[in-house]
MMTF fields as JSON, N, C-alpha, C and O atoms, coordinates in Angstrom:
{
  "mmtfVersion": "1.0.0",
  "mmtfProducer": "UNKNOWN",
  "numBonds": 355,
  "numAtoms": 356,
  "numGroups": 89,
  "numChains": 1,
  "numModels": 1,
  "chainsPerModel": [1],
  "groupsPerChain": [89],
  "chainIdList": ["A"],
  "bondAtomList": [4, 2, 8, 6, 12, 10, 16, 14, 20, 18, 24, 22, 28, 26, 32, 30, 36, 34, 40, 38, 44, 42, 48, 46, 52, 50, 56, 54, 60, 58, 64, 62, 68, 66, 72, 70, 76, 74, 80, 78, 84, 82, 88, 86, 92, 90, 96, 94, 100, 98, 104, 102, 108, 106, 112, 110, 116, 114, 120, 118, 124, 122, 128, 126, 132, 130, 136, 134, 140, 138, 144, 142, 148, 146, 152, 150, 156, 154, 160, 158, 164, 162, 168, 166, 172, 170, 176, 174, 180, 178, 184, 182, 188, 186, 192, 190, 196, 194, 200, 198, 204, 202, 208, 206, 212, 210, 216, 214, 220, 218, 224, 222, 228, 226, 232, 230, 236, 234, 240, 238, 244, 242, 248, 246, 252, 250, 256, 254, 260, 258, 264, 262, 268, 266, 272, 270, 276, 274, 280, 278, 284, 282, 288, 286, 292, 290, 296, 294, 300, 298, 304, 302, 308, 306, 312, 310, 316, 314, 320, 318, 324, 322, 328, 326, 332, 330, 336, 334, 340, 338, 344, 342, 348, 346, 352, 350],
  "bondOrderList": [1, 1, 1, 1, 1, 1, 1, 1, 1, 1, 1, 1, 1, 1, 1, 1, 1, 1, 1, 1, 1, 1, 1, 1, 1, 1, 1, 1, 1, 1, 1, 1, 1, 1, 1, 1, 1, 1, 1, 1, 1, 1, 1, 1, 1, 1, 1, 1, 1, 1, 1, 1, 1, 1, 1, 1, 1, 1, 1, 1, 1, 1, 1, 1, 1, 1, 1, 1, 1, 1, 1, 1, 1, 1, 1, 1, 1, 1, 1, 1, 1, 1, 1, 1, 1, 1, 1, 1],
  "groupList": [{"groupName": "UNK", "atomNameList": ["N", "CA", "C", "O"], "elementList": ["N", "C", "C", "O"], "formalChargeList": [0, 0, 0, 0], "bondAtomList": [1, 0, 2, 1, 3, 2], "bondOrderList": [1, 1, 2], "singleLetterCode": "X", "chemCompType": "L-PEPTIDE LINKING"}],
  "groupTypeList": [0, 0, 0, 0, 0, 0, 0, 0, 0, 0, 0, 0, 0, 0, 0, 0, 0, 0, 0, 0, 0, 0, 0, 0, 0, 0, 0, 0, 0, 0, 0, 0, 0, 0, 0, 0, 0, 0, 0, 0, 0, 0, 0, 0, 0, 0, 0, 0, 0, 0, 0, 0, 0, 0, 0, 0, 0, 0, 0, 0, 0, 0, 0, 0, 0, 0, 0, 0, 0, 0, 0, 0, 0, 0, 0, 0, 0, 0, 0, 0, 0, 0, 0, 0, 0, 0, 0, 0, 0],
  "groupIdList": [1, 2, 3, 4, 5, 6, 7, 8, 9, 10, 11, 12, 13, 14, 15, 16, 17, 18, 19, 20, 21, 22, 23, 24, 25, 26, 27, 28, 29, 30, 31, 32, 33, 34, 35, 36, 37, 38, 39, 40, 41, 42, 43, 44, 45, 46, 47, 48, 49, 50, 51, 52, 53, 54, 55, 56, 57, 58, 59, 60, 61, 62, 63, 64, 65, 66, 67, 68, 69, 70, 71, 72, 73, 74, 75, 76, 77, 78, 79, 80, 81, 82, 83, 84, 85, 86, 87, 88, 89],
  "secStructList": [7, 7, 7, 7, 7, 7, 3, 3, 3, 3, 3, 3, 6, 6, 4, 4, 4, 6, 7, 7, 6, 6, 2, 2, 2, 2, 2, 6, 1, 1, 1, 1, 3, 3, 3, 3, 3, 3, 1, 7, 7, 1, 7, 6, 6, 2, 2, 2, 2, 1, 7, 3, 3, 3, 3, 6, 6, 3, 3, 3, 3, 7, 1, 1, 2, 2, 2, 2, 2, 2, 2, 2, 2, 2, 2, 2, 2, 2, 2, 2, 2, 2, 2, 2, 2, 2, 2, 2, 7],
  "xCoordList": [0.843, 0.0, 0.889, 1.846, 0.661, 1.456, 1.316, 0.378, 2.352, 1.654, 1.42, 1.962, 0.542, -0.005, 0.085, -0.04, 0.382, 0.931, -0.793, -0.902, -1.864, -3.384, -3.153, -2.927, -3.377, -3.352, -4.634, -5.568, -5.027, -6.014, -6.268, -5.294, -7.183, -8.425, -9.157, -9.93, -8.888, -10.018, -10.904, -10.341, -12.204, -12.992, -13.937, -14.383, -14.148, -15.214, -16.219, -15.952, -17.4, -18.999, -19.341, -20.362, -18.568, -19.101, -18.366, -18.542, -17.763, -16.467, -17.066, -17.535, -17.346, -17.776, -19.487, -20.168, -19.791, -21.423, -21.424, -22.572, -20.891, -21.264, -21.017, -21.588, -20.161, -19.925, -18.884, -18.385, -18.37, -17.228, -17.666, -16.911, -18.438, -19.043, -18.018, -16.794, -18.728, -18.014, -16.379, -15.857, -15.726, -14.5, -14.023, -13.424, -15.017, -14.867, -15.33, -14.548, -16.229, -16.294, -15.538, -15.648, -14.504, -13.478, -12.505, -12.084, -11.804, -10.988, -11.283, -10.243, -12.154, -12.668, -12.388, -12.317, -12.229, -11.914, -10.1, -9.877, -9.384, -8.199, -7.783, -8.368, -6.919, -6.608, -5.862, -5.218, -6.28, -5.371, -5.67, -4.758, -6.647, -7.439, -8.522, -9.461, -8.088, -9.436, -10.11, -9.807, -11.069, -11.774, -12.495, -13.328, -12.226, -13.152, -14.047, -13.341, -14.893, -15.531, -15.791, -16.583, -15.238, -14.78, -15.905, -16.036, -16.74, -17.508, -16.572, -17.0, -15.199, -14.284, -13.039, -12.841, -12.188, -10.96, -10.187, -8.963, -10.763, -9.937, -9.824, -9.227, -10.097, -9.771, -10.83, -10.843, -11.701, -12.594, -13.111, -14.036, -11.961, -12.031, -11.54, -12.398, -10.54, -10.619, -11.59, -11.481, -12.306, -13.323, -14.685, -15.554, -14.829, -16.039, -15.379, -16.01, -13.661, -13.35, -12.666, -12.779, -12.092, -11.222, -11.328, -11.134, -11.525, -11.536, -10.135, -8.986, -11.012, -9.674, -9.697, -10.617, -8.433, -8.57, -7.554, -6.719, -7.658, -6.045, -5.66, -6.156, -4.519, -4.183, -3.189, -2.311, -3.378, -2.205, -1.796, -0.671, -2.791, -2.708, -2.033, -1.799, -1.833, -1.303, -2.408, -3.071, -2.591, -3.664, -3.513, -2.44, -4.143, -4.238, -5.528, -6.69, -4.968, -5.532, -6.081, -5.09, -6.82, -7.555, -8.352, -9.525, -8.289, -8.903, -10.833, -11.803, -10.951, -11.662, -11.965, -11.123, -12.984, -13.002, -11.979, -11.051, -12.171, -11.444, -9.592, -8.787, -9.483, -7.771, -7.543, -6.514, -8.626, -8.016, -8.019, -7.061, -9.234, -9.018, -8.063, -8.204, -6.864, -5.696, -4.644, -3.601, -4.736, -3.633, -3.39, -2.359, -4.581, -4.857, -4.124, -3.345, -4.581, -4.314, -2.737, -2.186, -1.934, -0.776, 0.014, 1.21, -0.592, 0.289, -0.132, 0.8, -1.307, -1.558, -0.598, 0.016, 0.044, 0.463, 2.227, 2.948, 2.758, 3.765, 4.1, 5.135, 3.093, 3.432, 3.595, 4.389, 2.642, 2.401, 4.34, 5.182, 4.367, 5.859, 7.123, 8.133, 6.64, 7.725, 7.729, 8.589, 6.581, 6.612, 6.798, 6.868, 6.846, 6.841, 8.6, 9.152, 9.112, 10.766, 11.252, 12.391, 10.889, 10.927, 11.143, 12.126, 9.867, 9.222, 10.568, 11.249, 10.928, 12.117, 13.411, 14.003, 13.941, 14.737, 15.725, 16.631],
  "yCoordList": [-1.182, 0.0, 1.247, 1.286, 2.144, 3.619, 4.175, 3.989, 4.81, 5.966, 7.262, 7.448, 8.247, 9.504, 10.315, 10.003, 11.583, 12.633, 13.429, 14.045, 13.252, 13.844, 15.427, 15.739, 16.052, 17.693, 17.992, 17.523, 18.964, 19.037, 20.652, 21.405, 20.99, 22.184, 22.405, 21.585, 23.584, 23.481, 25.073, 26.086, 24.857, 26.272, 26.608, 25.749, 28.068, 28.315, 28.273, 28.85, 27.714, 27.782, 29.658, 30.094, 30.544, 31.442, 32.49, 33.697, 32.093, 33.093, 33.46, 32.674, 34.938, 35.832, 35.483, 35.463, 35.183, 34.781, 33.707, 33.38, 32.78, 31.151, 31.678, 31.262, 32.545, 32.556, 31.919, 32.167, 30.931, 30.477, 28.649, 28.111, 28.155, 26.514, 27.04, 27.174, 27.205, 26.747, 26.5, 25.587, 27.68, 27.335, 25.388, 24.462, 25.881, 23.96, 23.037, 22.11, 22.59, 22.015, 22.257, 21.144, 22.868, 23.089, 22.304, 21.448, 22.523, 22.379, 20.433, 19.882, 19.801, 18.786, 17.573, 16.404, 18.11, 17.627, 17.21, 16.027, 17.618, 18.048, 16.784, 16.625, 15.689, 14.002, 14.668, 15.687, 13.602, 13.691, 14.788, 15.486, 15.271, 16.767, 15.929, 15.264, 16.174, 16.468, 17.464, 17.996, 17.764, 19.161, 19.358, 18.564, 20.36, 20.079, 20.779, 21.772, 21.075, 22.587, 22.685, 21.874, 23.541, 23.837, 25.153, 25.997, 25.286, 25.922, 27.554, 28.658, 27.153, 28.44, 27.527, 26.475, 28.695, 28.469, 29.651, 29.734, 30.377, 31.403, 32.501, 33.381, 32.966, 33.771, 35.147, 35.98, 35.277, 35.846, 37.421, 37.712, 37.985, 39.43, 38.967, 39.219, 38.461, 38.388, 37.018, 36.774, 36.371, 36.093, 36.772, 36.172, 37.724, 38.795, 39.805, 40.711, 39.561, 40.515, 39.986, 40.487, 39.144, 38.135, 36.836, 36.1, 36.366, 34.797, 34.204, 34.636, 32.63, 32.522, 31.009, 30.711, 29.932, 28.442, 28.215, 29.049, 27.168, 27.066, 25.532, 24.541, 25.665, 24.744, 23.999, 24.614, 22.612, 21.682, 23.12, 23.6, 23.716, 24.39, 26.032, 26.802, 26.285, 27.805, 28.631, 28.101, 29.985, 30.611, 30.961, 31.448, 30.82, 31.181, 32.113, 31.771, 33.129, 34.133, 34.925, 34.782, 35.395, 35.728, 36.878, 36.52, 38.105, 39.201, 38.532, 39.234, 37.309, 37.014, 35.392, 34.566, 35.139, 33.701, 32.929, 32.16, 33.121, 33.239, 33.019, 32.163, 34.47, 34.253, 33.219, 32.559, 33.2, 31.839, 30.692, 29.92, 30.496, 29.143, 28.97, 27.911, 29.962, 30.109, 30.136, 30.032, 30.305, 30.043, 28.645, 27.996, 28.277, 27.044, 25.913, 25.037, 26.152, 25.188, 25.555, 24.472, 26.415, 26.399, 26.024, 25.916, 25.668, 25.665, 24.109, 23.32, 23.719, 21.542, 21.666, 20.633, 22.2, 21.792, 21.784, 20.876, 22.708, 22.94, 21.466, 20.801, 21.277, 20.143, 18.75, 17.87, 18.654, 17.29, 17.138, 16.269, 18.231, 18.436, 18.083, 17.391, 18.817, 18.115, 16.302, 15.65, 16.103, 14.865, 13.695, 12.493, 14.099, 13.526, 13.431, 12.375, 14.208, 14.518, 14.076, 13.687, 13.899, 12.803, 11.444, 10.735, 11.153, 9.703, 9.391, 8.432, 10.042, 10.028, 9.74, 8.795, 10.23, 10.784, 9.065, 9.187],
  "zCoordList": [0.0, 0.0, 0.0, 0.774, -0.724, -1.138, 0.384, 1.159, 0.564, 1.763, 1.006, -0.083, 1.622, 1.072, 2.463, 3.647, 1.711, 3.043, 2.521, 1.461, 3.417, 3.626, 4.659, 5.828, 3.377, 3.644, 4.143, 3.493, 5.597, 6.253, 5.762, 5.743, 5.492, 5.07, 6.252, 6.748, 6.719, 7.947, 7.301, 6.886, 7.395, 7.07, 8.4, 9.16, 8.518, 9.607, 8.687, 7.633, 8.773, 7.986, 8.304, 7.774, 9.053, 9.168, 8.517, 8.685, 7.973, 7.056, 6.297, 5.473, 6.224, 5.222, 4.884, 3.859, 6.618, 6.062, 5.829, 6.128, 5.455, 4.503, 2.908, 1.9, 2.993, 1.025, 0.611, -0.487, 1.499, 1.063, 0.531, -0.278, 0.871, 0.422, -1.052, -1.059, -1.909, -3.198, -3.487, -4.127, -2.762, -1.851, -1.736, -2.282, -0.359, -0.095, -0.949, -0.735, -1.943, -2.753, -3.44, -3.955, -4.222, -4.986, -4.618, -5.396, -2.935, -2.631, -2.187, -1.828, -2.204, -2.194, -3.018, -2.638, -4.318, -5.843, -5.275, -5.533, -4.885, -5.099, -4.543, -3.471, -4.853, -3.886, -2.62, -2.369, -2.023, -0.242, -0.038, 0.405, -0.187, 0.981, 1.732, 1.295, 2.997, 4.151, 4.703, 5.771, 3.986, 4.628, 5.691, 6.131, 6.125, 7.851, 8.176, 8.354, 8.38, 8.759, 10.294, 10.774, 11.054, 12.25, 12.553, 11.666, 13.902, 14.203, 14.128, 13.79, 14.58, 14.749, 15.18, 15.79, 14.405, 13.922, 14.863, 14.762, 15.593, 16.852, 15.887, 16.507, 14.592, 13.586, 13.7, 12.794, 14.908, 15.037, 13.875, 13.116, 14.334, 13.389, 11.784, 10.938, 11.373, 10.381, 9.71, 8.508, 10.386, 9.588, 9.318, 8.685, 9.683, 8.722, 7.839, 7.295, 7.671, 6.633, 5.404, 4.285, 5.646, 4.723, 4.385, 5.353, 3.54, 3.188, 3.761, 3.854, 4.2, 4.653, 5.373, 6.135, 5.019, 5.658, 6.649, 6.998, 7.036, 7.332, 7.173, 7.708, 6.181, 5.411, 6.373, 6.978, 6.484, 7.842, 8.475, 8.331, 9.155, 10.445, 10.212, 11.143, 8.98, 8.804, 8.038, 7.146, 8.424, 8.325, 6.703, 6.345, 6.102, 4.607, 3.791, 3.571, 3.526, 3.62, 1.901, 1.185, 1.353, 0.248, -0.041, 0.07, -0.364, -0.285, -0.633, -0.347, -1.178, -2.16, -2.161, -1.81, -2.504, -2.156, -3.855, -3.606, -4.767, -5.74, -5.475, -5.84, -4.536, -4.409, -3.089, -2.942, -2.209, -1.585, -2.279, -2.304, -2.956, -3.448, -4.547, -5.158, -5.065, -5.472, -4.995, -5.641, -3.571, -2.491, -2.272, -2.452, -1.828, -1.278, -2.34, -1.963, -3.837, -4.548, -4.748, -4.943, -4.78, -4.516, -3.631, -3.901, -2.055, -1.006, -1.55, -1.702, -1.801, -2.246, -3.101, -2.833, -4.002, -5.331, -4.684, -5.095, -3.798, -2.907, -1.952, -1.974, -1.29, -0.267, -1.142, -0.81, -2.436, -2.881, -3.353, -3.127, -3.948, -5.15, -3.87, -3.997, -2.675, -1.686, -0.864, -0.27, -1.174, -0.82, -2.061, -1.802, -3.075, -4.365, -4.29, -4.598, -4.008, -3.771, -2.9, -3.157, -1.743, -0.775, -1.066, -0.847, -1.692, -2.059, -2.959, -2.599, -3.947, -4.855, -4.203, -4.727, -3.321, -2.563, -1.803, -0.979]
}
């Protein structure tokens, strides 16, 4: 059996109102994501101003639900490329 390094997504359901779901279904599609939705993430003030997850535990941040879910898929595309180099290694 392969091992797989499972990247954790955590979202508040209250970020920006609930305008972020499409966000999480996006980020859903992506292999070895676990998405979580967390009542609160301690992010209090900047979740009614900024989009925003936190990706294996670092706050990741998006003027826009759009540029997070462009962050996001960069920091997945970052960790997979380092564990792929690993795996190589």
């Amino acid at each position: 059996m392969e091992d797989t390094l499972v990247k954790t997504i955590k979202f508040c359901p209250c970020n920006l109102e609930g305008s972020l779901k499409w966000v999480r279904d996006e980020v859903r599609q992506l292999p070895d994501v676990q998405v979580i939705d967390e009542r609160c993430v301690n992010y209090c003030g900047q979740c009614l101003e900024k989009a925003f997850a936190l990706f294996n535990g670092k706050n990741v941040v998006g003027n826009d639900g759009q540029e997070l879910l462009e962050r996001l898929k960069e920091k997945w595309a970052a960790t997979t490329a380092v564990y792929q180099d690993a795996e190589g290694a």
